[in-house]
C-alpha positions as CSV (number, residue, x, y, z in Angstrom):
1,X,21.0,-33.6,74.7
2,X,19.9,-32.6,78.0
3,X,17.1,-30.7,76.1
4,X,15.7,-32.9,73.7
5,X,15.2,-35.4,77.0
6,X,13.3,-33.1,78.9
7,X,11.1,-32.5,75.5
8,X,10.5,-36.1,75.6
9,X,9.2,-36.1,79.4
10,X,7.6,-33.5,79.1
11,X,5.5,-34.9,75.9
12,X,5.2,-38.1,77.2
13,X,3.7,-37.0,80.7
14,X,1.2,-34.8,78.7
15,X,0.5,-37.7,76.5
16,X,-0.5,-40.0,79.5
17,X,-2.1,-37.5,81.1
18,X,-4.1,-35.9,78.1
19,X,-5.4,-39.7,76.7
20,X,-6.4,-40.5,80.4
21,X,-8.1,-37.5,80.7
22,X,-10.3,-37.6,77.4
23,X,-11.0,-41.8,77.4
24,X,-12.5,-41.9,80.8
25,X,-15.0,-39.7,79.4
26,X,-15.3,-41.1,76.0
27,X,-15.7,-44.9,77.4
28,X,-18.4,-43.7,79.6
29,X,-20.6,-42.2,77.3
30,X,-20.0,-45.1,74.9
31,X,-22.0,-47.5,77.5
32,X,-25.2,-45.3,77.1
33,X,-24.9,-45.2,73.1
34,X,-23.7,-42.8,71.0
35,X,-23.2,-41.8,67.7
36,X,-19.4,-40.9,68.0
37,X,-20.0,-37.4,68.0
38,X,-18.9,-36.7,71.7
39,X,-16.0,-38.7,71.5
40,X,-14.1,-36.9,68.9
41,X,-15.3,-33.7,70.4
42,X,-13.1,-35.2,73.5
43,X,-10.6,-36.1,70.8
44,X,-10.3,-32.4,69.7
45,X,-10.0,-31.4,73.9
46,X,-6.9,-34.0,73.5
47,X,-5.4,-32.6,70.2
48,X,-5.6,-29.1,71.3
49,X,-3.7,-30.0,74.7
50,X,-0.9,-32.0,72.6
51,X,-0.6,-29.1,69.9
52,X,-0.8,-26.4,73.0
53,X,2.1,-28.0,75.4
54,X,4.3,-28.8,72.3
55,X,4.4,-25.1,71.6
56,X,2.5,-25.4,68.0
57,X,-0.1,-23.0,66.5
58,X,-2.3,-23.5,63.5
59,X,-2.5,-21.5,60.4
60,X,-5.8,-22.5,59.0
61,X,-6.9,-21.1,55.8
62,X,-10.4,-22.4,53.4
63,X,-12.6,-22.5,55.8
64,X,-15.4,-20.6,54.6
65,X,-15.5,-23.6,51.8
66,X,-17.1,-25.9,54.3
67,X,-20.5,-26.9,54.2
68,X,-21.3,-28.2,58.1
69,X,-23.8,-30.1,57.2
70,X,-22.1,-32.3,54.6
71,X,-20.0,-35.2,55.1
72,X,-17.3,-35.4,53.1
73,X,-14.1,-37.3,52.5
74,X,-11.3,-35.5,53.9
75,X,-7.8,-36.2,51.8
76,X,-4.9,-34.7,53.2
77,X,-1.3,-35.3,52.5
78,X,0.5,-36.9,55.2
79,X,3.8,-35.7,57.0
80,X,4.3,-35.9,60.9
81,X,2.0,-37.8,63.8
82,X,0.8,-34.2,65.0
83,X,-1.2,-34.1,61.1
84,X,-4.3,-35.7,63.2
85,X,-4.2,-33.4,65.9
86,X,-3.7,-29.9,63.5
87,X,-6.8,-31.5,61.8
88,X,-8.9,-32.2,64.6
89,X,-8.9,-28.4,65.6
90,X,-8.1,-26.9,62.1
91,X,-11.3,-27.8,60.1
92,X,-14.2,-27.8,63.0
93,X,-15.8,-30.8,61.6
94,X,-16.8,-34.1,62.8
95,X,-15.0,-36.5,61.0
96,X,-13.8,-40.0,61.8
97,X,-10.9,-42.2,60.8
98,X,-10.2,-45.1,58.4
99,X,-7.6,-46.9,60.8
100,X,-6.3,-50.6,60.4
101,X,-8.3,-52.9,63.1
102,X,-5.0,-53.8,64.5
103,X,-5.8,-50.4,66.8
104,X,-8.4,-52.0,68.5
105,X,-6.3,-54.3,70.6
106,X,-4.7,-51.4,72.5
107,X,-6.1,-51.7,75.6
108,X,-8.5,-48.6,76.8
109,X,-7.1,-46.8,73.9
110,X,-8.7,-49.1,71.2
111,X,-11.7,-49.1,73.1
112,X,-11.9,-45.1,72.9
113,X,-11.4,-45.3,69.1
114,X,-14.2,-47.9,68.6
115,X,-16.3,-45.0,70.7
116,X,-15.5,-42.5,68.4
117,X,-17.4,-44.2,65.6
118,X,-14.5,-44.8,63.3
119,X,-13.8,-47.0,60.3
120,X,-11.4,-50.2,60.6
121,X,-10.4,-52.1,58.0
122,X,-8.1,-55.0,56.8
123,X,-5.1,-53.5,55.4
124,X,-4.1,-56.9,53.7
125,X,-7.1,-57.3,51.5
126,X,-8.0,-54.2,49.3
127,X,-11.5,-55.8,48.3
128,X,-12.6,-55.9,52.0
129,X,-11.3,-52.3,52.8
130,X,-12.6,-50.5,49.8
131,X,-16.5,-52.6,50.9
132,X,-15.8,-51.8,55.2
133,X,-14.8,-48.3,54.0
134,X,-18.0,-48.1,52.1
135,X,-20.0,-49.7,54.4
136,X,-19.1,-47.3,57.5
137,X,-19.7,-44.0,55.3
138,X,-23.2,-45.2,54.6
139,X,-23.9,-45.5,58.4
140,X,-22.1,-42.1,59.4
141,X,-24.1,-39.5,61.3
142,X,-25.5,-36.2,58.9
143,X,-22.6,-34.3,58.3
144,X,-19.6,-36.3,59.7
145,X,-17.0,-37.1,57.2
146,X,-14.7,-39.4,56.9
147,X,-10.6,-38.6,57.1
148,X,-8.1,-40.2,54.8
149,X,-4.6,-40.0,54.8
150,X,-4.3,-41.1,50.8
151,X,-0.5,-41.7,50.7
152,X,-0.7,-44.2,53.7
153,X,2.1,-43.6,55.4
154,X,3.6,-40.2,56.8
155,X,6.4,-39.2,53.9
156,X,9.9,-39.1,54.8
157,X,11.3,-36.1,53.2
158,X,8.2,-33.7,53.3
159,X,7.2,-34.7,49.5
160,X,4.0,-36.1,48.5
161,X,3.9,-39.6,47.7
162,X,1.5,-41.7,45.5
163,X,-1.9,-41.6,46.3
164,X,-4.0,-45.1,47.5
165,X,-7.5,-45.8,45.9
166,X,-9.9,-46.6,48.7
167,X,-11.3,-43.4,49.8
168,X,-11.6,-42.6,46.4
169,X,-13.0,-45.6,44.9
170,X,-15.8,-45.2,48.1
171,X,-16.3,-41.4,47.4
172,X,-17.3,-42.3,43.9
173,X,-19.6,-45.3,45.2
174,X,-21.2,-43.0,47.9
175,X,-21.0,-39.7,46.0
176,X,-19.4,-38.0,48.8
177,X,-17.6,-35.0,48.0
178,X,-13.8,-34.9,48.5
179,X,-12.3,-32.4,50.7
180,X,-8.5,-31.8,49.4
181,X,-6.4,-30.2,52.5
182,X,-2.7,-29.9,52.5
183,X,-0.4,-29.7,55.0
184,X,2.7,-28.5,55.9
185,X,5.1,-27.2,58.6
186,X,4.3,-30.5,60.6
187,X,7.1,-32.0,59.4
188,X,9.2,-29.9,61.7
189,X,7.3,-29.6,64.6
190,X,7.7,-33.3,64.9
191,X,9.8,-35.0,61.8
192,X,8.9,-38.8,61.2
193,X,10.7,-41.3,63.1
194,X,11.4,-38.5,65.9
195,X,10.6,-38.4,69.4
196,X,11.6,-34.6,69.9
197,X,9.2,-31.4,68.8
198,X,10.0,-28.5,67.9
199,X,7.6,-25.2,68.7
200,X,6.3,-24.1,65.2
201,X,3.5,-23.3,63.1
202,X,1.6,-25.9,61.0
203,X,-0.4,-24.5,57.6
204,X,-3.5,-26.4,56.7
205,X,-4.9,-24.8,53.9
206,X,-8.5,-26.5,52.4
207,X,-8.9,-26.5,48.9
208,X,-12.0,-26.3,46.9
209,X,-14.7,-29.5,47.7
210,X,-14.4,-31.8,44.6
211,X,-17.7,-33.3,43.6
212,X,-17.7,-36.8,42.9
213,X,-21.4,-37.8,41.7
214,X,-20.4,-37.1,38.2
215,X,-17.4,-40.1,38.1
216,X,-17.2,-43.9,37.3
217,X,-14.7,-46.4,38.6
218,X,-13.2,-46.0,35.0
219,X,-12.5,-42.5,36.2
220,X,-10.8,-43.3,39.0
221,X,-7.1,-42.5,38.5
222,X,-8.4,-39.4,37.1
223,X,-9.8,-38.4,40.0
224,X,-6.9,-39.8,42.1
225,X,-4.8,-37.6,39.9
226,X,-7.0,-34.5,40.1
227,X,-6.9,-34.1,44.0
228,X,-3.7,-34.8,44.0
229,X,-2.7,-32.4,41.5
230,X,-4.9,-29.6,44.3
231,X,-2.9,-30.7,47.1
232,X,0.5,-30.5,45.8
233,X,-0.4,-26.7,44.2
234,X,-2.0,-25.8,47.8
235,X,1.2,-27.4,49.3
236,X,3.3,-24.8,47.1
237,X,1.1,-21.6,46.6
C-alpha cells in the first residue's frame, strides 16, 4: 500500500513538474509563430522524463523503414496512457495528434497542444472529423505525420479492438502512406484505469509503410482490415 502511494507522488510531482517545465517553453515560442515543430520536440523532452522516472525503457524495432522526409499516418494499437510517450521517443518523427477539441479548454495545457500544431476534431460528428482531419494533413509541415490511435480508446484486456475509419478514410483522400506500429508491454507499465506503474520494458515494433495512392473509399474496410491484420501479427511475432 504504502508503495503504490509513494509511486503515485512520486509520478504526480514529475508530472507537474515535467509539463511546467516543457509549456513555458512551448507557449513562448508559439507567440513568435511556429510551425509546431519545436513544441513536440519539447513534448519528446517531457515523454522521455515521464518514461525515464517511471523506470520504463523502449524496445524499438523498424526503424530503418522510415522515410524522414515523409509524412505519414501513424496507426498504432492502443493500450496504456504511457503509448504517447513510448511513441514520442520510439519513432524520431515529427508527428502531431488527432485529439478531441474538448483538450483545448485545459488551461495552459490546451494552449501547449494548440502550439504543437495538432488536429482537433468533433468527436460527435463523423462528417466534420473525417473533413478537419483532412483539412489539418493538407496544412502539415514536409514530413510531419499525423498519429492515430485507430481503436479510440486504450483496450482493456491488452487485445486489439475494432478499428475507426477517419485516419483512413483521410489517408486515402490525401494519399498519405500508413505507418502500422504495434505496441505492447505498456499495458503493464501502467494498465488502464491505474494510477500505479510498474518499471518495464515497452516494444514498439514498425511495420512495413502501406501505400495508400492506389485505394478508393469503396476500399476502405479493406484497407482498415489490412493494417489491422499487420498490427495484430507484429503484436504476436
Amino acid at each position: 500500500m504504502w508503495n503504490n502511494l509513494l509511486k503515485i507522488i512520486w509520478l504526480s510531482f514529475w508530472l507537474f513538474f515535467a509539463t511546467i517545465l516543457v509549456t513555458i517553453p512551448i507557449i513562448f515560442v508559439s507567440f513568435l509563430g511556429s510551425n509546431g515543430n519545436f513544441a513536440f520536440s519539447m513534448a519528446r523532452v517531457w515523454a522521455w522524463i515521464i518514461l525515464h522516472i517511471s523506470g520504463v525503457s523502449l524496445q524499438i524495432s523498424g526503424r530503418e523503414k522510415l522515410e524522414k522526409k515523409r509524412s505519414y499516418i501513424i496507426i498504432s494499437n492502443h493500450q496504456s496512457h504511457f503509448d504517447g510517450p513510448a511513441l514520442a521517443i520510439s519513432l524520431g518523427l515529427q508527428f502531431r495528434w488527432i485529439a478531441k477539441k474538448e483538450l483545448l479548454k485545459i488551461p495552459i495545457f490546451g494552449h501547449a497542444l494548440k502550439a504543437m500544431e495538432n488536429i482537433f476534431i468533433d468527436r460527435t460528428n463523423k462528417e466534420i472529423a473525417i473533413h478537419s482531419i483532412s483539412e489539418g494533413l493538407n496544412q502539415l509541415p514536409k514530413g510531419v505525420g499525423v498519429m492515430v490511435f485507430a481503436e479510440g480508446t486504450r483496450s482493456e484486456d491488452g487485445s486489439i479492438g475494432k478499428f475507426k475509419k477517419g485516419g483512413f478514410a483521410a489517408a486515402i483522400q490525401t494519399g498519405f502512406p500508413i505507418l502500422p506500429v504495434s505496441i505492447s508491454g505498456s499495458a503493464q507499465a501502467l494498465p488502464k484505469g491505474g494510477i500505479v506503474f510498474n518499471p518495464g520494458t515497452i516494444a514498439v515494433k514498425i511495420g512495413d509503410p502501406i501505400e495508400t495512392d492506389e485505394y478508393t473509399f469503396e476500399q476502405l474496410e479493406e484497407l482498415i482490415e489490412k493494417t489491422r491484420t499487420v498490427i495484430v501479427s507484429n503484436m504476436e511475432g
